[in-house]
C-alpha positions as CSV (number, residue, x, y, z in Angstrom):
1,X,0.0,0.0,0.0
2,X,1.6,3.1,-0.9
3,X,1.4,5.8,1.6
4,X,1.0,9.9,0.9
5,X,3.1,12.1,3.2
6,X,2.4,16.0,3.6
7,X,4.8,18.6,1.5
8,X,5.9,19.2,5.2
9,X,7.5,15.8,5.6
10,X,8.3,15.1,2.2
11,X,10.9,18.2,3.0
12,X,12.0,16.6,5.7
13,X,12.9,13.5,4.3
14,X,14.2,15.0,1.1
15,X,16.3,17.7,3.4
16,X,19.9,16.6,5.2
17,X,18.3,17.5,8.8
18,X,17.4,13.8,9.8
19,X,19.4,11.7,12.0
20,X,19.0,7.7,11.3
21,X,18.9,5.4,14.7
22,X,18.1,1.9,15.1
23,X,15.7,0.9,17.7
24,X,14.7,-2.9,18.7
25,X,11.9,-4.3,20.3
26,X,12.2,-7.9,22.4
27,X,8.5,-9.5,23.3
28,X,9.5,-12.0,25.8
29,X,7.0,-13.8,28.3
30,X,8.8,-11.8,30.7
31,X,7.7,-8.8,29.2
32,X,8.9,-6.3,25.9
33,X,12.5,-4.8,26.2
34,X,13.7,-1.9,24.0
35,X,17.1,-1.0,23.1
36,X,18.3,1.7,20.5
37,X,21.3,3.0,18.9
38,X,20.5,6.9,20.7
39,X,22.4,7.9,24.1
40,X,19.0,8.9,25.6
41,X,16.3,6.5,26.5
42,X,13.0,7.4,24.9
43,X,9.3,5.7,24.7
44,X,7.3,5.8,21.4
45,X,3.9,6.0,20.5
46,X,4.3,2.8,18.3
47,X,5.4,0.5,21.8
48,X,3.8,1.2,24.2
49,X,4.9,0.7,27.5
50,X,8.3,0.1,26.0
51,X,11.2,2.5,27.1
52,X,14.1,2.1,24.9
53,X,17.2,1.9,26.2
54,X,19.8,4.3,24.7
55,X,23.7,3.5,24.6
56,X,25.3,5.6,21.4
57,X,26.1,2.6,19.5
58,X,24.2,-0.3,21.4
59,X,23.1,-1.8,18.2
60,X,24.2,-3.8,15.1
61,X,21.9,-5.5,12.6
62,X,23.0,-7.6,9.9
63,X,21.3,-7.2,6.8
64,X,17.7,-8.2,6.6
65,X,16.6,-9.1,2.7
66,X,13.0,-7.0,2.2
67,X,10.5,-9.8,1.8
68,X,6.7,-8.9,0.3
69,X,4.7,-11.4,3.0
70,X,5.8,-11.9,6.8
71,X,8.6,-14.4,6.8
72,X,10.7,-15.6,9.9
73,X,14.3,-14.5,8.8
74,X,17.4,-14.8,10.5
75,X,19.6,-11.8,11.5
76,X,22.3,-11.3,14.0
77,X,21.4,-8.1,16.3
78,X,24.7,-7.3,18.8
79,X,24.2,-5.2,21.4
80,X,27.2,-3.8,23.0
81,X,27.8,-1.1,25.5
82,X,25.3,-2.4,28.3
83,X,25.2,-1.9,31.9
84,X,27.0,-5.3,33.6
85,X,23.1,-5.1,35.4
86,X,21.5,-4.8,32.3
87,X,23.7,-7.7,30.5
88,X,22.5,-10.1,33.8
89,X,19.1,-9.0,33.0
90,X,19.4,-9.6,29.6
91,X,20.6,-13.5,30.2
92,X,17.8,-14.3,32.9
93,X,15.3,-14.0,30.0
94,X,13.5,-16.9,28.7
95,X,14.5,-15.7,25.0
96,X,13.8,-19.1,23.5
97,X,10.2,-18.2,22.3
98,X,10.8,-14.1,22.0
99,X,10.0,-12.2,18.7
100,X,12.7,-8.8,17.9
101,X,11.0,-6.2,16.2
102,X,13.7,-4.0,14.1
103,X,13.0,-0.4,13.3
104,X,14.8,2.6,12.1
105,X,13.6,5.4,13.4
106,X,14.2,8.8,11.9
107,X,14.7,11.8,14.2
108,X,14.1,15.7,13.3
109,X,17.5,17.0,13.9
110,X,15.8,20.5,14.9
């Protein structure tokens, strides 16, 4: 479906004022963790309840191939640059049955 974006925004994306981050989302049984490539943690109207952890560069995705139907894929996310409390957190999870949601999120540098 092809979405229609205000003259507004359509500036904005053709402009050299964004800033690209990476955000993910783990749903666990445990409950949904967020982690993003910002230094700031920040919630978003898409998850909520979710507060994304910021660490600068907390995040590396490989490359995921753009499919047309939902597909299970497999990437490699690393995290990197967490709290020794938040890595112990991290490894208590049950992650066995967990789904990651991968976004880039595109920030207004203004």
């Amino acid at each position: 479906m092809a979405r229609s974006f205000d003259a507004g925004t359509l500036a904005l994306l053709d402009g050299d004022r964004l800033v690209e981050r990476d955000l993910i989302v783990v749903r666990l049984i445990e409950g949904d963790y967020g982690y993003g490539s910002d230094v700031f943690a920040a919630s978003f109207d898409q998850f909520p309840g979710v507060t994304v952890t910021g660490s600068a560069s907390l995040i590396s995705v490989s490359p995921v191939t753009q499919v047309v139907a939902d597909q299970v894929q497999t990437v490699t996310i690393s995290l990197s640059g967490l709290a020794t409390d938040v890595l112990s957190s991290v490894f208590s999870l049950n992650l066995h049955q967990g789904t990651v949601e991968i976004v880039k999120a595109l920030y207004n540098a203004d």
